[in-house]
PyMOL commands that place a pseudoatom at each C-alpha (Angstrom):
pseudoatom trace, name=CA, resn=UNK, resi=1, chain=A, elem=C, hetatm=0, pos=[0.000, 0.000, 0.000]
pseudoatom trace, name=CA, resn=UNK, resi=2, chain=A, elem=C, hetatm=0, pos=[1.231, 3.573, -1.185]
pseudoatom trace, name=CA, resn=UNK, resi=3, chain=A, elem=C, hetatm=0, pos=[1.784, 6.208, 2.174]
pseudoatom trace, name=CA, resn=UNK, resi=4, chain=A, elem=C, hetatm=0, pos=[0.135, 9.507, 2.182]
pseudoatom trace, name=CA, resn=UNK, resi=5, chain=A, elem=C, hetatm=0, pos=[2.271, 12.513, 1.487]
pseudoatom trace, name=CA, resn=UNK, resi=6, chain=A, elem=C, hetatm=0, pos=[2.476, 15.879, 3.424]
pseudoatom trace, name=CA, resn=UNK, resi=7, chain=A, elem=C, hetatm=0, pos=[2.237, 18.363, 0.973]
pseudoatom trace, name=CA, resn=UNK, resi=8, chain=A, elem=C, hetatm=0, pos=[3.580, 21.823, 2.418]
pseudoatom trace, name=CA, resn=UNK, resi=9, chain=A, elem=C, hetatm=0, pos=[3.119, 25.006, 0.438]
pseudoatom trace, name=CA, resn=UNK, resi=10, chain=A, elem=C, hetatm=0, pos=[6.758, 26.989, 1.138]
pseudoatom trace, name=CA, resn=UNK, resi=11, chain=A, elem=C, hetatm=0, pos=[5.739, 30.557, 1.792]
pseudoatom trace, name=CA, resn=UNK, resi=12, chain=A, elem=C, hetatm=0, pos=[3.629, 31.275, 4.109]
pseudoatom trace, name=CA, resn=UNK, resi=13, chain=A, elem=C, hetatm=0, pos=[3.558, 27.165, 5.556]
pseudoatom trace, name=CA, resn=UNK, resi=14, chain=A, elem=C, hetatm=0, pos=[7.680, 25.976, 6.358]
pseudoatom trace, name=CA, resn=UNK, resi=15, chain=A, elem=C, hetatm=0, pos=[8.636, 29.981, 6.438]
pseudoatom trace, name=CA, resn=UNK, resi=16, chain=A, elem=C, hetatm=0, pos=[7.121, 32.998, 7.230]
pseudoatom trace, name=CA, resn=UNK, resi=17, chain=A, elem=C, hetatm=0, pos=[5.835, 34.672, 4.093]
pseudoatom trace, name=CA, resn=UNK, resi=18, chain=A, elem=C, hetatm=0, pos=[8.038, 37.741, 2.956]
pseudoatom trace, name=CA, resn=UNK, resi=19, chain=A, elem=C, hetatm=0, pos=[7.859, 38.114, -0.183]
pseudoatom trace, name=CA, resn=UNK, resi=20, chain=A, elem=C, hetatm=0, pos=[9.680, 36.434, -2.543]
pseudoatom trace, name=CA, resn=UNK, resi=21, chain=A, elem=C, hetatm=0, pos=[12.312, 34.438, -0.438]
pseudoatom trace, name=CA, resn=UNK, resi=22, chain=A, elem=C, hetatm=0, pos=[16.220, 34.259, -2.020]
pseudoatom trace, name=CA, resn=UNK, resi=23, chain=A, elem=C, hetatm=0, pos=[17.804, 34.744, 0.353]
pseudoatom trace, name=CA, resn=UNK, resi=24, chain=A, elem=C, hetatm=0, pos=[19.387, 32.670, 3.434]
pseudoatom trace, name=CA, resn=UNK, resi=25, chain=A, elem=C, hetatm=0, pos=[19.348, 35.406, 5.727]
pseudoatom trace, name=CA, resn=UNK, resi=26, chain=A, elem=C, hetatm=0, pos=[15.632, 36.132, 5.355]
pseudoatom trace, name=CA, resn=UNK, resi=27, chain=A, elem=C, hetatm=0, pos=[14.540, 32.993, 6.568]
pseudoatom trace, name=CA, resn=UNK, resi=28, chain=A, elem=C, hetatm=0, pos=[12.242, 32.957, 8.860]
pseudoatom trace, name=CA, resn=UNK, resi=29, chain=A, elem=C, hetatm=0, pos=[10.837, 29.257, 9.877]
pseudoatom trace, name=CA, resn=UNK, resi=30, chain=A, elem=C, hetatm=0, pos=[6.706, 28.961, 10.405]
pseudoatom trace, name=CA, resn=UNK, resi=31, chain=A, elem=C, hetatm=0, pos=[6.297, 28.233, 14.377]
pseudoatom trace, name=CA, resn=UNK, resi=32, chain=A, elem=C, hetatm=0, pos=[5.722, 24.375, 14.717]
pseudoatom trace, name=CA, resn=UNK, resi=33, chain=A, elem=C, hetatm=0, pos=[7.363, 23.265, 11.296]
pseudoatom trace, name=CA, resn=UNK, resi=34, chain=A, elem=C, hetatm=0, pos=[9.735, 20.846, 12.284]
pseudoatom trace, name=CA, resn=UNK, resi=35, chain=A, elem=C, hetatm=0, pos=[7.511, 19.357, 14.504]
pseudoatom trace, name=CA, resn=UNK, resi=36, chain=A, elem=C, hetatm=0, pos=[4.683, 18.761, 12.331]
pseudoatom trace, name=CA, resn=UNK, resi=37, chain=A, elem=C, hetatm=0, pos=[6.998, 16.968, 9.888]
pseudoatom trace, name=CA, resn=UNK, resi=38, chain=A, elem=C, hetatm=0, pos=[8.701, 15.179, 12.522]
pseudoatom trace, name=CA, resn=UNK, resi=39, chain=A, elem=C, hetatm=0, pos=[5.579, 13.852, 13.749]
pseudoatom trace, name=CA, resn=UNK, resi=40, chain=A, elem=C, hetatm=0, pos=[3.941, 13.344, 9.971]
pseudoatom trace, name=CA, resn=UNK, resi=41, chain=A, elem=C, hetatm=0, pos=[7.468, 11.152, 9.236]
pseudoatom trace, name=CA, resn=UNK, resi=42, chain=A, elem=C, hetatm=0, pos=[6.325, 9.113, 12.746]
pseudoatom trace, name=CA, resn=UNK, resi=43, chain=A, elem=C, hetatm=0, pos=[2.955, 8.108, 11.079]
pseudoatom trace, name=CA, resn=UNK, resi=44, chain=A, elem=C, hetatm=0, pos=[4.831, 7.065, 8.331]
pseudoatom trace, name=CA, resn=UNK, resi=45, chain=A, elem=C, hetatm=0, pos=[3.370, 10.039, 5.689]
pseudoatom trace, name=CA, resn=UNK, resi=46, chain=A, elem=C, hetatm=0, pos=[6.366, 11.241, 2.919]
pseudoatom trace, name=CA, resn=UNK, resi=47, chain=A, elem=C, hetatm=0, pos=[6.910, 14.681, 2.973]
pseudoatom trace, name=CA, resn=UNK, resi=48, chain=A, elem=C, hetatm=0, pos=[7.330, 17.060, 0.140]
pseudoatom trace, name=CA, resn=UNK, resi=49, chain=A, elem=C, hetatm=0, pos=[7.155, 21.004, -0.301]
pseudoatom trace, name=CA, resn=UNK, resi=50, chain=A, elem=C, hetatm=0, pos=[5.616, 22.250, -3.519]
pseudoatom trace, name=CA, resn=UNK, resi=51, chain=A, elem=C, hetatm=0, pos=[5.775, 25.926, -4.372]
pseudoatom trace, name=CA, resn=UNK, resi=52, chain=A, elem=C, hetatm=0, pos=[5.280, 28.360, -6.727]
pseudoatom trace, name=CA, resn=UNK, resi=53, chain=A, elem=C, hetatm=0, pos=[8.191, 30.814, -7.615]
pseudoatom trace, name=CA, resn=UNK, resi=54, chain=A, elem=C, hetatm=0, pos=[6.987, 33.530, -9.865]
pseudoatom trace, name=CA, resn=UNK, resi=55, chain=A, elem=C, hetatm=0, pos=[10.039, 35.272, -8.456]
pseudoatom trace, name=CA, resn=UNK, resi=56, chain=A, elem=C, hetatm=0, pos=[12.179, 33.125, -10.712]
pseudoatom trace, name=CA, resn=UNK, resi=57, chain=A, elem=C, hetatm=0, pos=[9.684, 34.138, -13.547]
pseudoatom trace, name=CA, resn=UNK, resi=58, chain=A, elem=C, hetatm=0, pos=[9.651, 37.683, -12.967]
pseudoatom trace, name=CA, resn=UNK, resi=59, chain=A, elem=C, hetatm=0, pos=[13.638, 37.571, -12.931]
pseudoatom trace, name=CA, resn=UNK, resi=60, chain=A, elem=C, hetatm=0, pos=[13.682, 38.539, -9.358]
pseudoatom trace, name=CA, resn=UNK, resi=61, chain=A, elem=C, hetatm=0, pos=[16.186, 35.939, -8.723]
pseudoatom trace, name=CA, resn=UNK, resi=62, chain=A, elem=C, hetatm=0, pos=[17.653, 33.003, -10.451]
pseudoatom trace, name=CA, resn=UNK, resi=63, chain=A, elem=C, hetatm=0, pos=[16.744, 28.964, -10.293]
pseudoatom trace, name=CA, resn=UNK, resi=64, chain=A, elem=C, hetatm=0, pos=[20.740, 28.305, -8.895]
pseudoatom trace, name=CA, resn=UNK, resi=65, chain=A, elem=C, hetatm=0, pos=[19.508, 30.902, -6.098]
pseudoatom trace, name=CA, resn=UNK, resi=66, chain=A, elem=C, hetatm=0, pos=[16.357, 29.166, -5.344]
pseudoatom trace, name=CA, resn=UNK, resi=67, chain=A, elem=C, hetatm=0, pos=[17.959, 25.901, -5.224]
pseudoatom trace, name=CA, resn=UNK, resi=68, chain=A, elem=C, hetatm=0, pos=[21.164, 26.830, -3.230]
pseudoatom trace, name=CA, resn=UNK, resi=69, chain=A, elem=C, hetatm=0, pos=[18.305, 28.499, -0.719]
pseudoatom trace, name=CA, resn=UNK, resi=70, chain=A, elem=C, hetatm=0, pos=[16.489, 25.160, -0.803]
pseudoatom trace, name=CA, resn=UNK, resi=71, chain=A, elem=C, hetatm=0, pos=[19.737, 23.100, -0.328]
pseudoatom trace, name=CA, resn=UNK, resi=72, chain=A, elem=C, hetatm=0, pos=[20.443, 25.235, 3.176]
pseudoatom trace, name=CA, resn=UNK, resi=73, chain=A, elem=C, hetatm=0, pos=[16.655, 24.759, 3.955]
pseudoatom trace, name=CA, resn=UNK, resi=74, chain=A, elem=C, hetatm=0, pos=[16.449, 20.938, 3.828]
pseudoatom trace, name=CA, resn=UNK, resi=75, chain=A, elem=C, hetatm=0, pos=[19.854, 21.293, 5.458]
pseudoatom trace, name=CA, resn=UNK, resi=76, chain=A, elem=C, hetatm=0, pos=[18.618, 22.962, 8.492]
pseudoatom trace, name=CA, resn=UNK, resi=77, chain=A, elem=C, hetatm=0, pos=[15.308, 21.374, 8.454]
pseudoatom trace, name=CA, resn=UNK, resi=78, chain=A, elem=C, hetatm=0, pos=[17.543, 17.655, 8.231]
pseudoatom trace, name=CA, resn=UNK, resi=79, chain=A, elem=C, hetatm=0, pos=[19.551, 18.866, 11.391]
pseudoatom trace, name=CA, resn=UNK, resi=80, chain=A, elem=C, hetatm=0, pos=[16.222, 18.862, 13.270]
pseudoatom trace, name=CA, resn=UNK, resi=81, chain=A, elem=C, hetatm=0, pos=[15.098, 15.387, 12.063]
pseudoatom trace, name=CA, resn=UNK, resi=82, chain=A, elem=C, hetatm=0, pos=[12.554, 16.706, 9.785]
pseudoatom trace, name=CA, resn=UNK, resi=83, chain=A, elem=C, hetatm=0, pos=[13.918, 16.028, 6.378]
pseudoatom trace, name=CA, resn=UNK, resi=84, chain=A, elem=C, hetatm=0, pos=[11.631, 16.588, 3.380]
pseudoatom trace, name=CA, resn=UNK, resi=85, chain=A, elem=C, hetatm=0, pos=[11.665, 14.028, 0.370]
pseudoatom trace, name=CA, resn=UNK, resi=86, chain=A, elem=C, hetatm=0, pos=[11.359, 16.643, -2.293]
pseudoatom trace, name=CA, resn=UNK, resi=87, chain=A, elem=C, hetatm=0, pos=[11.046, 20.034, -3.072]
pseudoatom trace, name=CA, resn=UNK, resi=88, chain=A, elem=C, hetatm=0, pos=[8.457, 20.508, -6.355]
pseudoatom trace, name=CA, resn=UNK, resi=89, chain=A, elem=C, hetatm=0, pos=[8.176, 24.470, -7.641]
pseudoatom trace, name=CA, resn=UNK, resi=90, chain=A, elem=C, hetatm=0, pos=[7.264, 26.085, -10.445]
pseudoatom trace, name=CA, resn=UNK, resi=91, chain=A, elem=C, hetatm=0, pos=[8.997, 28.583, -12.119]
pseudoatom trace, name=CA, resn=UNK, resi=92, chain=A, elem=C, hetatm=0, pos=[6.304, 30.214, -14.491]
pseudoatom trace, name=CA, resn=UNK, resi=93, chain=A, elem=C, hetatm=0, pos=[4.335, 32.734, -14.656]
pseudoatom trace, name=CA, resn=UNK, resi=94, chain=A, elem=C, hetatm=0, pos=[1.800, 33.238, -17.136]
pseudoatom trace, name=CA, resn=UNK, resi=95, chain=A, elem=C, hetatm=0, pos=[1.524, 37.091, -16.880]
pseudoatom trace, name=CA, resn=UNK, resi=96, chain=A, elem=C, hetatm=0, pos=[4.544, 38.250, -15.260]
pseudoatom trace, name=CA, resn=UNK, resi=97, chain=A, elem=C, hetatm=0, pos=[6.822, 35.695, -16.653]
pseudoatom trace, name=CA, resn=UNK, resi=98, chain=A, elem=C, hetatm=0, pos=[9.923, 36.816, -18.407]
pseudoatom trace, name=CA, resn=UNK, resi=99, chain=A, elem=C, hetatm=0, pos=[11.687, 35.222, -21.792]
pseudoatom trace, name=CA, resn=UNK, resi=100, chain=A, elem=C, hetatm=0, pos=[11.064, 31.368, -21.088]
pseudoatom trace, name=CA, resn=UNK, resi=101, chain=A, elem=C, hetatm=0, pos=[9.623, 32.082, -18.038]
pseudoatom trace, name=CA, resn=UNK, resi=102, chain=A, elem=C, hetatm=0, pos=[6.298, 33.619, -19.735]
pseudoatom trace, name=CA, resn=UNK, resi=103, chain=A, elem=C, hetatm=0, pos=[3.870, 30.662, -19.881]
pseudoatom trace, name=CA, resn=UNK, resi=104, chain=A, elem=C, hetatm=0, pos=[1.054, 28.607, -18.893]
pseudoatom trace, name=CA, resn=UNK, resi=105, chain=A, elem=C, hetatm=0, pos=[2.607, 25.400, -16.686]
pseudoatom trace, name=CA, resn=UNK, resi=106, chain=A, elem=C, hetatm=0, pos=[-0.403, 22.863, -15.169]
pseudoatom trace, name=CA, resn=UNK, resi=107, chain=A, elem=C, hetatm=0, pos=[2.887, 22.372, -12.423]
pseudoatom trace, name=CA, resn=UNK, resi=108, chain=A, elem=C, hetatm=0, pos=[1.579, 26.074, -11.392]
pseudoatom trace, name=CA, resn=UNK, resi=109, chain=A, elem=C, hetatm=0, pos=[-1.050, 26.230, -8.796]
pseudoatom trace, name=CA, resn=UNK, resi=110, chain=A, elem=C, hetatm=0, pos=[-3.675, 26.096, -8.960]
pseudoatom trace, name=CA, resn=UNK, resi=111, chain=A, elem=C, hetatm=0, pos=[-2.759, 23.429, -11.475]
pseudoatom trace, name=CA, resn=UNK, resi=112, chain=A, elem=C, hetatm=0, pos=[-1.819, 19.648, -9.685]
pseudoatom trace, name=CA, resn=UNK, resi=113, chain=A, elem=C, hetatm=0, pos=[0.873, 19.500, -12.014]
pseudoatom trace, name=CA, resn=UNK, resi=114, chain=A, elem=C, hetatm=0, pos=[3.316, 18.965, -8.698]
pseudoatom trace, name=CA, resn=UNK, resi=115, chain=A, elem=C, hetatm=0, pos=[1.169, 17.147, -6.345]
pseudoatom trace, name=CA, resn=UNK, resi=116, chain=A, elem=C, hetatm=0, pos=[1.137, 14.427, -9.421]
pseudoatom trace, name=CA, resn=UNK, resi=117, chain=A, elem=C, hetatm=0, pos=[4.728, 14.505, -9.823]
pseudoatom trace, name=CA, resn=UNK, resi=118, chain=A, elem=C, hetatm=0, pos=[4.722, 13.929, -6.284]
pseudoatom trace, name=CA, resn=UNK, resi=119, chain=A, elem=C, hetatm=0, pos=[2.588, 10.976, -6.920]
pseudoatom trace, name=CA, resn=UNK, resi=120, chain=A, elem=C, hetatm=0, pos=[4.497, 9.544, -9.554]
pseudoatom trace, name=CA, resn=UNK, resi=121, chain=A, elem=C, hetatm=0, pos=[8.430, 10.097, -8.024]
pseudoatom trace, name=CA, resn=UNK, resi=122, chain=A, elem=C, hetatm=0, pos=[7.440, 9.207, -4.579]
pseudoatom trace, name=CA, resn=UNK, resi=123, chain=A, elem=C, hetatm=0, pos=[5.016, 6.600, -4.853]
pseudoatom trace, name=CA, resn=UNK, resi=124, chain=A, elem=C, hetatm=0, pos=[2.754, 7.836, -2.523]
pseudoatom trace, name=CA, resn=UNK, resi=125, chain=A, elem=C, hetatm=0, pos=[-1.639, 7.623, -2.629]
pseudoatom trace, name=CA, resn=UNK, resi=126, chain=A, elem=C, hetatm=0, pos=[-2.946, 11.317, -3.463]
pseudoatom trace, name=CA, resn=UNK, resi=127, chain=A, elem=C, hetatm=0, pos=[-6.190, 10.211, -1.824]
pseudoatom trace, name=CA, resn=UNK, resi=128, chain=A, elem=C, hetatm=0, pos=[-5.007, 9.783, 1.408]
pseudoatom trace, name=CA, resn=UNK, resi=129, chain=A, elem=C, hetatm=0, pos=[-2.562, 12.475, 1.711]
pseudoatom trace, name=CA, resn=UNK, resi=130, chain=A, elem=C, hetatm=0, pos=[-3.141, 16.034, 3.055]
pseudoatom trace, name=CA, resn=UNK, resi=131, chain=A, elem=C, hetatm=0, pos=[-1.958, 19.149, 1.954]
pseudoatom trace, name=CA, resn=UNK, resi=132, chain=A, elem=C, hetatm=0, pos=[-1.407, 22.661, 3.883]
pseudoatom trace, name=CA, resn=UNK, resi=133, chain=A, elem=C, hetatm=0, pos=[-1.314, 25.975, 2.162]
pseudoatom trace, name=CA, resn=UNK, resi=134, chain=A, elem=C, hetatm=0, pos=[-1.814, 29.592, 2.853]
pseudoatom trace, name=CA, resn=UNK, resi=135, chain=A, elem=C, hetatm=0, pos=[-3.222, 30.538, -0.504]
pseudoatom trace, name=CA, resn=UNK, resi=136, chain=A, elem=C, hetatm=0, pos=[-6.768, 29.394, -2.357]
pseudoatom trace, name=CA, resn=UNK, resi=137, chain=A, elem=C, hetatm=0, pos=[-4.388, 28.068, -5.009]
pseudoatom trace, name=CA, resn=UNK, resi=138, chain=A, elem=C, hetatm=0, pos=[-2.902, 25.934, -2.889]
pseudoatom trace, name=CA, resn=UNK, resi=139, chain=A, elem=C, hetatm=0, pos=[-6.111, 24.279, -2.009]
pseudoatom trace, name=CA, resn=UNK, resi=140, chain=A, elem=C, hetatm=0, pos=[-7.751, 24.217, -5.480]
pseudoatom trace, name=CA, resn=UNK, resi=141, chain=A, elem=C, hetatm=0, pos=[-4.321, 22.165, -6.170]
pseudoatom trace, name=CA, resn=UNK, resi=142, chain=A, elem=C, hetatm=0, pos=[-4.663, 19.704, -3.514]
pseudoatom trace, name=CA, resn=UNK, resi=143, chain=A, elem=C, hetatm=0, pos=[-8.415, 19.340, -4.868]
pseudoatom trace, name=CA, resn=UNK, resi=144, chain=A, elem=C, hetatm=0, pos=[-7.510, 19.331, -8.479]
pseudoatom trace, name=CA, resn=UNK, resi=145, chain=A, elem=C, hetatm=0, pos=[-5.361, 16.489, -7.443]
pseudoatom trace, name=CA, resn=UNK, resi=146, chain=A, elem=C, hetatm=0, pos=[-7.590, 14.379, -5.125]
pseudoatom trace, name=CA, resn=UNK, resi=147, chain=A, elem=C, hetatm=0, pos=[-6.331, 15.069, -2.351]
pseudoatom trace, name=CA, resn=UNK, resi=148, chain=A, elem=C, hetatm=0, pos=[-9.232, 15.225, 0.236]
pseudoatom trace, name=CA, resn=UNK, resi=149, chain=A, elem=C, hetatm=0, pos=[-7.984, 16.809, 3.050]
pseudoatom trace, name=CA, resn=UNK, resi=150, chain=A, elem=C, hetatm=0, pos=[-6.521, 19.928, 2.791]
pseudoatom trace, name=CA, resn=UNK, resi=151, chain=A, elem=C, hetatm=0, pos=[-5.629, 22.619, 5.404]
pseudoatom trace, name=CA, resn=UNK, resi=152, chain=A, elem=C, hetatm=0, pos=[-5.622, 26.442, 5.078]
pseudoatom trace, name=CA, resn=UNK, resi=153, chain=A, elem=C, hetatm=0, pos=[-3.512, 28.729, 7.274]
pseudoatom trace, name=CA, resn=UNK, resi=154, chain=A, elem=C, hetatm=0, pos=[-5.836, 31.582, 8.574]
pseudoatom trace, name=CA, resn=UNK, resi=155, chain=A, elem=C, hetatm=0, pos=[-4.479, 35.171, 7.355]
pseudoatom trace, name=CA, resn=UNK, resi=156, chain=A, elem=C, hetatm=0, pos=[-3.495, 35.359, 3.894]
pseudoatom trace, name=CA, resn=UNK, resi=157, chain=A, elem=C, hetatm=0, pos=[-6.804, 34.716, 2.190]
pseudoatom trace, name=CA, resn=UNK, resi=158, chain=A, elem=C, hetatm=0, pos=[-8.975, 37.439, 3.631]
pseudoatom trace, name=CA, resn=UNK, resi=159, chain=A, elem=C, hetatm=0, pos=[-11.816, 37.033, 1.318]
pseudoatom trace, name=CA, resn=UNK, resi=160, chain=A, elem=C, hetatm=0, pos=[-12.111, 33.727, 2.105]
pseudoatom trace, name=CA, resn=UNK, resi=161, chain=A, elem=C, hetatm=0, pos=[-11.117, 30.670, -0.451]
pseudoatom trace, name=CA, resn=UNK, resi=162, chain=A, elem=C, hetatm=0, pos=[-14.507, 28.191, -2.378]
pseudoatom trace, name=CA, resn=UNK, resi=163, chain=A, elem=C, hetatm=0, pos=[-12.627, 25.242, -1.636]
pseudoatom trace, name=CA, resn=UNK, resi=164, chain=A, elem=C, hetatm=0, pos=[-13.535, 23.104, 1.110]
pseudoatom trace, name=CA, resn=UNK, resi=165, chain=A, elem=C, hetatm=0, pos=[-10.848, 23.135, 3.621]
pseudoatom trace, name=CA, resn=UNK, resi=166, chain=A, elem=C, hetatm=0, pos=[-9.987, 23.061, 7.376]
pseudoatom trace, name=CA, resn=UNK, resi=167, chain=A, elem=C, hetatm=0, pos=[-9.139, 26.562, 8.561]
pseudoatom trace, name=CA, resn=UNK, resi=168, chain=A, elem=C, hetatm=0, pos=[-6.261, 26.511, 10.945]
pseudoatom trace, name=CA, resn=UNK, resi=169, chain=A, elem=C, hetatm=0, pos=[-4.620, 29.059, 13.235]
pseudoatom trace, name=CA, resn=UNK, resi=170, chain=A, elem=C, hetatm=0, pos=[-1.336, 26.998, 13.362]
pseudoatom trace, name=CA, resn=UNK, resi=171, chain=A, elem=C, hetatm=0, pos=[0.407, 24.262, 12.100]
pseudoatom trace, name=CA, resn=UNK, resi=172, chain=A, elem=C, hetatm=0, pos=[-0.172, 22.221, 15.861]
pseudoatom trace, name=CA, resn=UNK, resi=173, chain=A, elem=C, hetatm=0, pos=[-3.779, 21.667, 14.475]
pseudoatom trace, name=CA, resn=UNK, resi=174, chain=A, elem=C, hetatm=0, pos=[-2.479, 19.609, 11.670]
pseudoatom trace, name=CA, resn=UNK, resi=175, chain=A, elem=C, hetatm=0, pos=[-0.204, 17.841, 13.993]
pseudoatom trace, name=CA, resn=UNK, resi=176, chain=A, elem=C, hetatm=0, pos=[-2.905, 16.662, 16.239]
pseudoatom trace, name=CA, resn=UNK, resi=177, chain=A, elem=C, hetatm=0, pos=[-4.690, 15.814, 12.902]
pseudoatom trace, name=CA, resn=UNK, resi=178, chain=A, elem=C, hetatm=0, pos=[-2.431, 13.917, 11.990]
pseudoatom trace, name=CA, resn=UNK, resi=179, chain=A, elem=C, hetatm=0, pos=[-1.230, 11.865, 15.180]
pseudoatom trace, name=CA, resn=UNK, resi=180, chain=A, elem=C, hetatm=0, pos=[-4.927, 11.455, 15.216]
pseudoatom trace, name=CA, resn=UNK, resi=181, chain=A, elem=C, hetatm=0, pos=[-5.475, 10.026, 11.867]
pseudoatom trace, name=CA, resn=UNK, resi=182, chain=A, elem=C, hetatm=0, pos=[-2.696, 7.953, 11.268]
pseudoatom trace, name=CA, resn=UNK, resi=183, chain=A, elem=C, hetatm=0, pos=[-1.045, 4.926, 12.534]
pseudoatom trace, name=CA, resn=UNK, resi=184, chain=A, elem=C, hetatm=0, pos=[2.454, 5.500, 14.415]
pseudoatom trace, name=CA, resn=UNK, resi=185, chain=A, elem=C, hetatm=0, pos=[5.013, 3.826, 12.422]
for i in range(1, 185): cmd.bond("trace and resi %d" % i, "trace and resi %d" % (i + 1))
show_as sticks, trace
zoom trace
């Protein structure tokens, strides 16, 4: 049988959301991060981040950046016991993009472009896995995927998002979730 995935929008989910993150020294980690994967890699659940970068797209800052940024992140995050699988993004933009970067990509969310690489690289079931996010993208994503259970961090989204989702105030709610859910491994 397949495990379930922890899907973690980047931004906004693992760090505090500043605006298109390059660099090192802006990082900020989300209060309860490394616990909540600690405790989803206890229950047995893969873990992968999945993110889009229209920073890349808008020339902001370059793919090497984002990845050397992502190398340090795991890095730290591994130093905790809380080591992600993978790290899906998207580096298009179909408004803002520049040169290449200027395009429609179903790997952008709200496209499940990721989540299904996700699927497919990691061997994990879609259908039991969760997803959090900050964002109504994030969550039409997770849906557009079949994932069922998705979680939305309270604050970015004002207006409210369509989706159905779980409304959290911090990422301790999905930890209990979880602990609650799953079997320990």
């Amino acid at each position: 049988m397949a495990p379930p995935c922890l899907f973690l929008d980047r931004d906004g989910v693992v760090n505090v959301e500043i605006g298109y993150l390059h660099k090192i020294s802006d990082v900020q980690w989300m209060p309860g991060i490394t616990s909540l994967i600690r405790t989803a890699r206890a229950h047995g659940m893969k873990v992968a981040i999945v993110t889009n970068q229209a920073g890349i797209a808008r020339g902001m800052y370059t793919e090497d950046q984002f990845q050397d940024l992502m190398v340090w992140m795991r890095a730290e995050l591994d130093r905790e016991q809380a080591d992600v699988d993978a790290v899906y993004y998207c580096a298009h933009h179909p408004v803002h993009g520049v040169g290449e970067y200027k395009r429609e990509c179903d790997e952008r969310k709200p496209g499940p472009g990721m989540l299904l690489r996700g699927e497919r690289e990691l061997g994990i079931d879609l259908t039991t896995s969760i997803l959090v996010g900050d964002r109504c993208s994030d969550l039409a994503a997770g849906h557009a995927a079949g994932i069922e259970k998705v979680f939305l961090i309270r604050g970015t989204e004002e207006a409210g998002c369509g989706e159905p989702h779980t409304a959290i105030e911090s990422l301790a709610e999905v930890e209990r979730w979880i602990a609650e859910r799953y079997q320990k491994v």
